[in-house]
C-alpha positions in Angstrom: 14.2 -25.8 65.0 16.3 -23.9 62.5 14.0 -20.7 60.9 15.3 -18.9 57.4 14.0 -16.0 58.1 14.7 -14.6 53.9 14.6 -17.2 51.2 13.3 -16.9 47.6 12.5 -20.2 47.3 10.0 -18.8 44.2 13.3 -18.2 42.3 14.1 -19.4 38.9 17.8 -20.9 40.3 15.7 -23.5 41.9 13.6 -24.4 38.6 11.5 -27.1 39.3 13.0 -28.3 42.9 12.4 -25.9 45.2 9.4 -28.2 47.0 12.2 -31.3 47.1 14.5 -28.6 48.9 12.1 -27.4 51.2 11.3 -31.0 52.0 15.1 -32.1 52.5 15.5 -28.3 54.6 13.0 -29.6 57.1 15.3 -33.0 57.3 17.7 -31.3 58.7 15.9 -29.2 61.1 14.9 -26.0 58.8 11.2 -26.2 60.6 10.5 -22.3 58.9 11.3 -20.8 55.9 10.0 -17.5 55.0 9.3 -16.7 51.5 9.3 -12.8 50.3 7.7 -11.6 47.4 9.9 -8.6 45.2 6.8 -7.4 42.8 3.4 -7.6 42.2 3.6 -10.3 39.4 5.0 -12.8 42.1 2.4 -12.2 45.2 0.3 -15.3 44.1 3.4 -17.4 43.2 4.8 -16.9 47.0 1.2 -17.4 48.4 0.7 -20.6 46.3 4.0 -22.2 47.5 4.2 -21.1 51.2 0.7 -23.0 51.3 1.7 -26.3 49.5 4.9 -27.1 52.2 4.1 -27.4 55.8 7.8 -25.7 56.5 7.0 -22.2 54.8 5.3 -18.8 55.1 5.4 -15.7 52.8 5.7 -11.7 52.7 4.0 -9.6 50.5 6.5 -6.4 48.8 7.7 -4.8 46.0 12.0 -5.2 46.2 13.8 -1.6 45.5 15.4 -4.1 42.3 11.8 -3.7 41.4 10.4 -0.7 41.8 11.5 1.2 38.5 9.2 -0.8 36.9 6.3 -0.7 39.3 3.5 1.2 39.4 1.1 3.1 41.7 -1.2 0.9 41.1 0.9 -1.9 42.0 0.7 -0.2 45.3 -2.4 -0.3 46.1 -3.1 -3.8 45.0 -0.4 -4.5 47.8 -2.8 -3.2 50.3 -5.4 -5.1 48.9 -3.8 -8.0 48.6 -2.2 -7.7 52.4 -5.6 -6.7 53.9 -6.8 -9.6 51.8 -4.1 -11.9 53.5 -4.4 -11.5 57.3 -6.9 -14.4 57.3 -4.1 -16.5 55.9 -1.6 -18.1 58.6 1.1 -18.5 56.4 1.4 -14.5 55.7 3.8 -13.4 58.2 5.4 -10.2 56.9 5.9 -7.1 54.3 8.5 -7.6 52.1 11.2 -7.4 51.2 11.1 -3.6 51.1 13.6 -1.2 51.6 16.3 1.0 49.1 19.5 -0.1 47.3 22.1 2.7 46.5 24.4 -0.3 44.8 23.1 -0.7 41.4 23.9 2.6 39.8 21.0 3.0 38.0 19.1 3.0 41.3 21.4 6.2 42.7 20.2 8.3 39.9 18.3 11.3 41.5 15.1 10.4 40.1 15.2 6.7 41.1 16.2 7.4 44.7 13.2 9.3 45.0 11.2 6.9 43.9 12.3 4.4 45.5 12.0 6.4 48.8 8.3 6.9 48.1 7.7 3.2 47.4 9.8 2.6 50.7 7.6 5.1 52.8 4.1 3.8 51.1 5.1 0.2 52.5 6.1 1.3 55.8 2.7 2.5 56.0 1.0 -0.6 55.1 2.6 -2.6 57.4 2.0 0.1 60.1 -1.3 0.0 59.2 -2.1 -3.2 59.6 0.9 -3.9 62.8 3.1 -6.3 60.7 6.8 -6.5 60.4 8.8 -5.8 57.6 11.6 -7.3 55.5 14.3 -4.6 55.1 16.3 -4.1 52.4 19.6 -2.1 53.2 22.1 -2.1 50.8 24.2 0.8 50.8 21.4 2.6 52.9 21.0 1.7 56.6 20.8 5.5 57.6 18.3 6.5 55.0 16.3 3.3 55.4 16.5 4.3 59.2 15.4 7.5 59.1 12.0 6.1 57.4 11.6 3.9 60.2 12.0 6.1 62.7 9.3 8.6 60.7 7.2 5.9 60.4 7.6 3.4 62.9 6.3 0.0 61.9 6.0 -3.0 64.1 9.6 -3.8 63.7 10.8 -6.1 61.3 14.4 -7.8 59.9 17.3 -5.4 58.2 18.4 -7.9 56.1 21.6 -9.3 55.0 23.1 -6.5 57.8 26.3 -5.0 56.8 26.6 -2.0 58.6 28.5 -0.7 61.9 27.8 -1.3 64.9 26.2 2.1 66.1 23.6 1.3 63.2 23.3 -2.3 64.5 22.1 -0.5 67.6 20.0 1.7 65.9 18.0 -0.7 63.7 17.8 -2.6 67.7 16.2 0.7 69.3 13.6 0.9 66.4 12.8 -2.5 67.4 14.7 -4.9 64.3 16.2 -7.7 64.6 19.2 -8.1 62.2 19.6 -10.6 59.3 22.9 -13.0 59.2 23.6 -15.9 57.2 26.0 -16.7 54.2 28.4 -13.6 54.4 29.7 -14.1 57.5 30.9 -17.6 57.0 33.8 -15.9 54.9 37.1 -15.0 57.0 38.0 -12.0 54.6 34.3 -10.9 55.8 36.1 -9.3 59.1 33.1 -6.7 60.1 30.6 -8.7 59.6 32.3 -11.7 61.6 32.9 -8.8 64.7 28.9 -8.1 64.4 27.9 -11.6 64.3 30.7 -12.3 67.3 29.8 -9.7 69.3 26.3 -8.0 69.0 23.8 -9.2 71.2 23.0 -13.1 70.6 19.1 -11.6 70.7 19.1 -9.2 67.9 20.7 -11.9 65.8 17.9 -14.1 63.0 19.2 -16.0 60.6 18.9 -16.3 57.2 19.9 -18.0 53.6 18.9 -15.6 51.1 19.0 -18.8 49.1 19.6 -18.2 45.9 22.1 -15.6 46.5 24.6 -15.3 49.7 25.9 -18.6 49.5 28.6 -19.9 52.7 31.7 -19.8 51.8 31.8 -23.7 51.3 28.9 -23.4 49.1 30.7 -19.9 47.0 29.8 -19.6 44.0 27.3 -22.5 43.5 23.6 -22.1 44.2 22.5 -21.1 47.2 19.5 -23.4 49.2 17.7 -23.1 53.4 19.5 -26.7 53.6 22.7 -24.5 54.8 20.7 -23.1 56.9 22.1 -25.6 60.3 26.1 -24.8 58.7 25.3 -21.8 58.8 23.9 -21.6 62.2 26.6 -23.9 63.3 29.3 -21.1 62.0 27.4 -18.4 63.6 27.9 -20.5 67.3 31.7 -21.5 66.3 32.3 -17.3 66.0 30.7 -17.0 69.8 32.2 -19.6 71.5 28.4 -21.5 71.9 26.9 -24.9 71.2 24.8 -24.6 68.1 21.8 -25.5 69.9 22.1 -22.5 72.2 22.1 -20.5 68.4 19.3 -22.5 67.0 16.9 -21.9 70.6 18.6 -17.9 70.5 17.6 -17.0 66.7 14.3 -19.3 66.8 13.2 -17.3 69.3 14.3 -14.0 68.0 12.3 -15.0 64.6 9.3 -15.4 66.9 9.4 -12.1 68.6 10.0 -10.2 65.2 7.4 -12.1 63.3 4.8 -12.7 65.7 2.7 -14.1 63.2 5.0 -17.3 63.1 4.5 -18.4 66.5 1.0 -19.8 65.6 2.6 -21.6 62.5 4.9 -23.6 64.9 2.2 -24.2 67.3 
């Protein structure tokens, strides 16, 4: 089966329809979707809808969109909240996690720092407790990187991956899997379609980002894990494979980087 490996499915976009797209998602073969938090306020909200579908699971984070706003405290009620959650099969992951030097006002001096020390504070959690993480990595594979490699959690996704190829195999060696789905479905999108083409089929999950990322026969409308199979059936057109050999690849690759799911999919 298809997994989407980063979906807000929580998200406002969706309104009041995002159980009738999980439902129609699993029609077509979306068997998984993965469901991260971005702040404190929305840890119940992802818990509360990963458990009402049978085709979802959640992460627990605070997003770097989030963290000027976030607290310390918010902090450690994450810890409590993910020790809390380990008896709960549908908790798979931290995240999503990670630094964005985009938004301008996150590359102000102060804000970097803080949102490095929100960044190492969740590495350590999921160290702590051996999960993977959801990586955020906009603008900032190498600094994101270098708090891995400090910290070394179990692994994890750099999401919606859009960096070279020598970071590609860096994110690999620190044990990542790396994050693929809308973007490359564009033919202006020329590096990302080499890294998606050419890196190895292993290292490769999948993923809607739904809301945001949309394919390009989707662009501009709303995102939704229904694209998920297109999207998979792209990534196999760009490798020369049958999209079954994809779905088996990145299923599999989804298992090994979120351990946690295997029991969810018996």
């Amino acid at each position: 089966m298809w997994i989407d490996t980063h979906c807000h499915l929580n998200a406002h976009e969706f309104g009041g329809d995002s159980r009738a797209i999980a439902r129609r998602a699993q029609e077509l073969g979306v068997g998984m979707i993965v469901i991260p938090a971005v702040a404190r306020a929305n840890f119940d909200v992802v818990r509360g809808l990963a458990a009402d579908l049978p085709n979802a699971s959640y992460a627990l984070g605070i997003h770097p969109i989030y963290v000027p706003q976030a607290t310390d405290d918010d902090l450690a009620e994450l810890r409590r909240q993910v020790e809390a959650s380990l008896a709960d099969p549908n908790f798979v992951a931290i995240g999503e996690i990670g630094l964005d030097f985009f938004i301008p006002m996150l590359c102000e001096p102060a804000m970097r720092d803080k949102q490095e020390r929100f960044l190492r504070e969740q590495l350590r959690i999921a160290r702590d407790f051996d999960l993977p993480v959801l990586a955020h990595v906009r603008r900032s594979q190498d600094q994101v990187l270098k708090h891995v490699r400090q910290i070394r959690p179990a692994g994890g996704v750099a999401h919606a991956f859009n960096g070279s190829f020598q970071q590609a195999k860096a994110f690999i060696d620190a044990g990542f899997h790396l994050g693929f789905g809308g973007a490359m479905t564009f033919t202006r999108a020329l590096q990302i379609r080499r890294l998606a083409a050419d890196l190895p089929l292993e290292s490769i999950v999948l993923e809607t980002d739904a809301p945001d990322i949309s394919p390009a026969w989707v662009h501009p409308g709303r995102n939704s894990p229904e694209q998920l199979p297109a999207i998979g059936a792209a990534l196999a057109a760009m490798r020369g494979l049958d999209a079954d050999a994809v779905r088996a690849a990145t299923h599999a690759s989804a298992l090994a980087t979120m351990p946690r799911l295997t029991a969810l999919l018996g």
